[in-house]
Each structure stands twice: as C-alpha cells, then as structure tokens.
N, C-alpha and C positions, 0 to 999 in steps of 0.2 A: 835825906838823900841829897847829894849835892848837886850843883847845875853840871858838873861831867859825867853821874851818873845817869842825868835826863836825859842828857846829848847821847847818851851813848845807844839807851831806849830808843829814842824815836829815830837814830841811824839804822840800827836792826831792825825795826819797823818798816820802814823805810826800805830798803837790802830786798825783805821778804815781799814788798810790795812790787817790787821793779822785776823779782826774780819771778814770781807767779805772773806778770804781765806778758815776760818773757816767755815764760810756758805754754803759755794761752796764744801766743804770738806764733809760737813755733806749732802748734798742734795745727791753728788752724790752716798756714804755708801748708804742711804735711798734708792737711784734707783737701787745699787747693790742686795739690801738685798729683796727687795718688789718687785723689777720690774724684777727678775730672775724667780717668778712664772705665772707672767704675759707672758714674754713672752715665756717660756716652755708650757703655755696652747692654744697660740697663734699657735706653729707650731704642737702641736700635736693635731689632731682632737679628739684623745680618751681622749681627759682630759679637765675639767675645774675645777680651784682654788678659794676656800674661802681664804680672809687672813684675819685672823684674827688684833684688833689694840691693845685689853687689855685684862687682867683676866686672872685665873688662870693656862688656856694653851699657854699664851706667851710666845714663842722659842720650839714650840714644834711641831712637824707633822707630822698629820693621815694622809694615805694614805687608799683610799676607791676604793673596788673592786665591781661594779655592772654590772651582768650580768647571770640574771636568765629570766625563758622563759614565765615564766607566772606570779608571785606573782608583779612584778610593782620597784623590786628594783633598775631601772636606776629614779624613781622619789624619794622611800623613802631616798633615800641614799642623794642624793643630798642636801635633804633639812634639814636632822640628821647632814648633814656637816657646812649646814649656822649657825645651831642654834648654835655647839660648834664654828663657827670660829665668829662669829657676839656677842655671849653672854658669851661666855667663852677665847677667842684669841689664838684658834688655826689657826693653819696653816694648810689647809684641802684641799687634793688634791684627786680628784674623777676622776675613769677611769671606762671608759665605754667600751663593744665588739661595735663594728661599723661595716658595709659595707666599707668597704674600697675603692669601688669604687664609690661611694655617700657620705661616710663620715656621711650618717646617724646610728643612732644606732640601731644595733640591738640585743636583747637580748641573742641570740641561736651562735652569728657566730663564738664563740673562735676568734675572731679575736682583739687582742687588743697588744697595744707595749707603751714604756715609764717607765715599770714598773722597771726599775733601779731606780725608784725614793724611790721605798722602804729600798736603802741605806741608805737613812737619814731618814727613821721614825722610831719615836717615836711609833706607833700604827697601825696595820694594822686591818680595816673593812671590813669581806668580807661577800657579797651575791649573793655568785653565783650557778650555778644549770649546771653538765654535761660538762664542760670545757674541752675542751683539746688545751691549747695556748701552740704555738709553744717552742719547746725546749728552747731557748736562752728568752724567758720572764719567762718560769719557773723558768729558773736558779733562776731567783731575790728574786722568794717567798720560795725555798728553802732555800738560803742564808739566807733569811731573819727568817727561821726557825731555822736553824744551829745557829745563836747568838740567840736564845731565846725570840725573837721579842714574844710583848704581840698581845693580837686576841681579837676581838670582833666579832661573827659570827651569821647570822641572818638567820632563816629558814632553805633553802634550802644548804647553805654552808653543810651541812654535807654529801652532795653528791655533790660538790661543780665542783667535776671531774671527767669526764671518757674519759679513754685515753684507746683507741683500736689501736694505732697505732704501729705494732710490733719492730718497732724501737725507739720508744717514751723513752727517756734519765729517764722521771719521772713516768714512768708507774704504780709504788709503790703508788702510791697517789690517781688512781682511787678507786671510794667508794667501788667495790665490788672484789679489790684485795684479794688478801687469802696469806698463808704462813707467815711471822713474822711480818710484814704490814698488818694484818689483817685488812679491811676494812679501811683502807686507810688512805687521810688527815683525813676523819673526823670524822674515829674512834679512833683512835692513836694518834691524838691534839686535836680535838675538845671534844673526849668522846663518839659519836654516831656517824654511819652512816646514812644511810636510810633503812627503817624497812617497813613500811606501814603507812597510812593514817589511822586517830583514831577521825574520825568526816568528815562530809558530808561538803566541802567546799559548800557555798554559803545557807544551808540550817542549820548548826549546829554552832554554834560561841563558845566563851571560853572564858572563867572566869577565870584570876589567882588571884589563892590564896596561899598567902605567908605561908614559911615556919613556923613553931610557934620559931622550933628552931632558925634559923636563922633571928631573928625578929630584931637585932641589926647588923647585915652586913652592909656594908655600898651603897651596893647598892641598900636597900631596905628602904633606907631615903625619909621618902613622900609619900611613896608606898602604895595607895590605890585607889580604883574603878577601877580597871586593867579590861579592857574588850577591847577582839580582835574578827574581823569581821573571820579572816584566819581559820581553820580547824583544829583539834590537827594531831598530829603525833604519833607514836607507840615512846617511847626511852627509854634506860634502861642505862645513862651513863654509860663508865668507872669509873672503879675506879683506885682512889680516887679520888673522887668530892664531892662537897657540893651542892646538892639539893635549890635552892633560893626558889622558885615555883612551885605549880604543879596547873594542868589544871581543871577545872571543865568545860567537855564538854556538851553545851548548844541546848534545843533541840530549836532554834527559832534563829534568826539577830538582838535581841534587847538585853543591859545589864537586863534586868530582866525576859526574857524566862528562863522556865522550865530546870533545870539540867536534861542529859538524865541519865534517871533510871539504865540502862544498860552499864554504862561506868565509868572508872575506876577512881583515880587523878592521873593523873603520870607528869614526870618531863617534867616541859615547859621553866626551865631557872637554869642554875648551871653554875657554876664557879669551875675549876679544874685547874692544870699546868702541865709544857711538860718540859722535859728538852731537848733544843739542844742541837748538838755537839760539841758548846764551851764550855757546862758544865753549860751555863746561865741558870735559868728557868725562863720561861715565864707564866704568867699569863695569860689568859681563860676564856672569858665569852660567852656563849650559848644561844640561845632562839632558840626554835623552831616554834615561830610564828615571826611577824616583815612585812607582806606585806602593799602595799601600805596604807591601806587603815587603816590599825594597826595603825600607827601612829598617825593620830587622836585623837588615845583617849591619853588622859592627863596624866595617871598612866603609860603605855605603854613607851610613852613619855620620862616619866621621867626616868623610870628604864636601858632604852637606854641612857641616858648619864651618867647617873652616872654610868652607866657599863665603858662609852670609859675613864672617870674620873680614875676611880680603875683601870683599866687595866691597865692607865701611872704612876701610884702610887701615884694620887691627892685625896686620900680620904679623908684628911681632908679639899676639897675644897668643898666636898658633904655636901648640907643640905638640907633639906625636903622643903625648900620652895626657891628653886634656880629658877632662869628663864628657862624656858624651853618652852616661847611661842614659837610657830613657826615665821617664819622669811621670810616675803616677801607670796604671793599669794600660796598657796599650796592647792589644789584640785584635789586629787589622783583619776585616772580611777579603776576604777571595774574590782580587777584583776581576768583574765584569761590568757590560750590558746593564742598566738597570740593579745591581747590585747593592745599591746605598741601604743604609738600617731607613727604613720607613718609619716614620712620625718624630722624628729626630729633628731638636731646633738646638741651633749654636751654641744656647745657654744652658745644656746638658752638658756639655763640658769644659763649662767654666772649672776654674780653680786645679790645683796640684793632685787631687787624687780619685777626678771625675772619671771613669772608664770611659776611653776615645777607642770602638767607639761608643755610641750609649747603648746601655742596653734596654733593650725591647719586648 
C-alpha cells in the first residue's frame, strides 16, 4: 500500500474520531439543556415540567402558579401548560401549594417553594386565590415584577394574596391593602381586585362577547362561541386598559340559556401594562373567568393562549385557526369548596398523556 493510501486510513480514522467526539458533545448540551428541568421537577415535589421540542415558543419559559381553593386551577393550569409546551415549544414549568408533609397538593396551604425559577421566565401564569407564601418565595415574584415581567392572570388571581402576617416583608400585595398600594397585586398589576360575585356559580354561566372595538387585537384571532361554566364577577379595571370582552351573564348551564334580564356586560377579559422598577413595562392580560371546567370550551381555549402568545410578544404567531386541541386526557372535576382529587401530587401528571386530573 502506498504512503497515500495510509494517509487516506488514518484521515478516515481520524473524521470518525472527531465525528463521534462530536456526538458525545452534542448529547451531552442536549442532557444539559433538557435534563436540567427534569431533574429540578424530580427533587421538587411542587413542580412538574412540559418541555416543549418546536414552534413558535422554543427558548422560551412560562412559569405557572396554581393554587386557588376552589375554581380547579391545579388541573386547568397544568393542561394550558401541555397545550403551549406540546403545540407551540414552550418551556412550561408549573407549581403547585402542597402538604409538605404528604407532598400532596393542596390548593389553600401557601405552601410552595422553587419559585426562583421565575429568573429565567419568559412569562408568569398565575391563579391563585388568598396566598400568603413565605417571604423568601415572594421575593422571586417581586423580582420578578421589578424587571417588568409579562402576566397572564386567571380568575381568582386578583385576590391572588392575603397576607395578615404583621411582619410579612410583602404585605403591599394583599388584595384588600389600602394607602398607595391600593388593593394590592391585583389592583395595581393586574387592574382589579376582588369586588363581588356578578352571577350564581353553578346555576348562572357566561357568554363572552367580544369587544366591537377591539375586533382586530390579536388576542381575539378565532375568537368565537366563547361560553364559561364559572360565575361573572363585579370589575371595573384600572386604568388604562383595553376592554377585550365583556360578560353576558346567563340565566341557565347551557351556551344557549336565557341572558339574565337584570345584569349588566361588564369586563371579563382586558389587557393593560405595569411598569416595574427597572422602568421595564410589562404586559397584562386578565380574565375573570378560567376555572376548571372553562377550559373546555374551544373559544375560551383559545383566547388563553393567544393571551400567554401576546404576553411574550409572539403575536404575529397568532392566528385564528392555530392548534389549540387539548393534549393527553383532560376531564376537569366540578369546581367547588374543597373539590381537589385527594392524594394527588404534581408528579401524577407529568408527561403528554398523564390524566389531569389523576385518578383516584
């Protein structure tokens, strides 16, 4: 064999060596980059992760806060998280309050930690009802205020926190604060606090109807037969906000029961902004409806993602006939009171085709 046959040997040689280096290179980036929320939801009992593989939210991560006592948002949440991380490639990390001595979830316990994960989002989703989590996890969603982090906020987030505890670092944030924090996170970010109930949960349902103005928003791409099981609410945003929707409260549980006679439209979905103390402003979207059971409907549906879309500044990824099936078994309980599936922990519904919510 002659000396350019050797050469040519130990270049192929060679090639294969650099190319399997390469491999080895690349797997492990891939286990660094993917297997970092695997295992952060591995050692934290309040969290389990969608991850996203493609689409318009690849490199990008919601962080979702569920933990209200009756409307079902440790099930909607979870599964609002599959559809963007499964159809759209987000990065969706979802925390729940727990028993911390069972590790089961429970809706009422303030009890939740991990949330320094909202350093790195992209988008915080919250629904929660009455909080008061311990100082050093506040810190994180203050922080995360202060750079002007965008919000997506469902239902009961407008009373998201009450903190009675006299030494409480964020006590400014409960909803029936007073003085220059008037009513709190979720008058002062969100728009509204909590006012009153504007419809008979379980016997009066609601009809959004889109604003005329606002017909070309971009969250209202696709946006029709909007009908929720949930209750209206009393809300008179702050301003400045834009009106998306308002409620026609229904006197009956069916999309074509009787409008009640006696009741008014008022606002069930607006988009405003906040500015933190970096001078950032953050973007704002609202619903006052969103329980478990909301979801379901397909109009509903959709206006919840194209809301977390806009929020991260994807709206030209919005369009009227985008995917928005649900994603893996989803059979939301009949919310109430005390309602949550009993012995259920966040890692029952990990992955694309865990039933949310688990079964019992």
């Amino acid at each position: 064999m002659g000396i350019s046959g050797v050469s040519s040997r130990r270049a192929v040689r060679r090639s294969r060596r650099l190319r399997n280096t390469m491999m080895k290179f690349v797997f492990v980036v891939v286990i660094c980059v993917f297997g970092v929320c695997s295992i952060a939801a591995a050692q934290n009992p309040h969290l389990v992760v969608y991850e996203g593989a493609s689409g318009p939210g690849q490199g990008k991560h919601i962080v979702f806060l569920a933990g209200d006592h009756e409307y079902r948002s440790e099930e909607s949440l979870p599964e609002l998280a599959r559809i963007l991380a499964r159809r759209y490639g987000f990065r969706c990390s979802v925390f729940f309050t727990i028993d911390p001595a069972t590790g089961f979830i429970d809706p009422g316990s303030s009890k939740i930690s991990g949330l320094d994960a909202l350093k790195t989002a992209d988008l915080m989703v919250i629904f929660l009802r009455f909080q008061d989590f311990p100082d050093d996890e506040m810190q994180h969603i203050a922080d995360y205020l202060a750079r002007g982090g965008p919000i997506v906020a469902f239902r009961t987030a407008t009373h998201a926190f009450q903190i009675k505890r006299p030494d409480a670092k964020f006590a400014k944030f409960d909803w029936q604060n007073k003085g220059d924090y008037v009513g709190g996170f979720g008058r002062q970010i969100l728009g509204e606090t909590w006012v009153s109930h504007y419809g008979t949960n379980h016997k009066q349902s609601s009809r959004l109807l889109l604003e005329p103005a606002q017909a070309s928003h971009p969250i209202l791409r696709g946006f029709k037969d909007v009908w929720v099981q949930s209750g209206g609410y009393t809300a008179d945003p702050l301003p400045p906000n834009v009106i998306l929707a308002r409620g026609q409260v229904l006197n009956g549980m069916t999309p074509d029961s009787p409008p009640a006679p006696d009741k008014a439209q008022l606002p069930v979905a607006w988009v405003r902004s906040y500015t933190g103390a970096s001078g950032k402003t953050g973007r704002v979207f609202t619903t006052t409806h969103g329980a478990s059971e909301d979801l379901l409907n397909d109009g509903f549906r959709r206006m919840a993602v194209n809301a977390c879309l806009w929020a991260v500044g994807l709206e030209t990824a919005i369009n009227a006939d985008n995917d928005i099936r649900l994603v893996g078994p989803y059979h939301p309980s009949t919310f109430s009171f005390g309602g949550h599936v009993k012995g259920a922990k966040p890692a029952d519904m990990a992955g694309w085709d865990a039933p949310i919510p688990p079964k019992k």
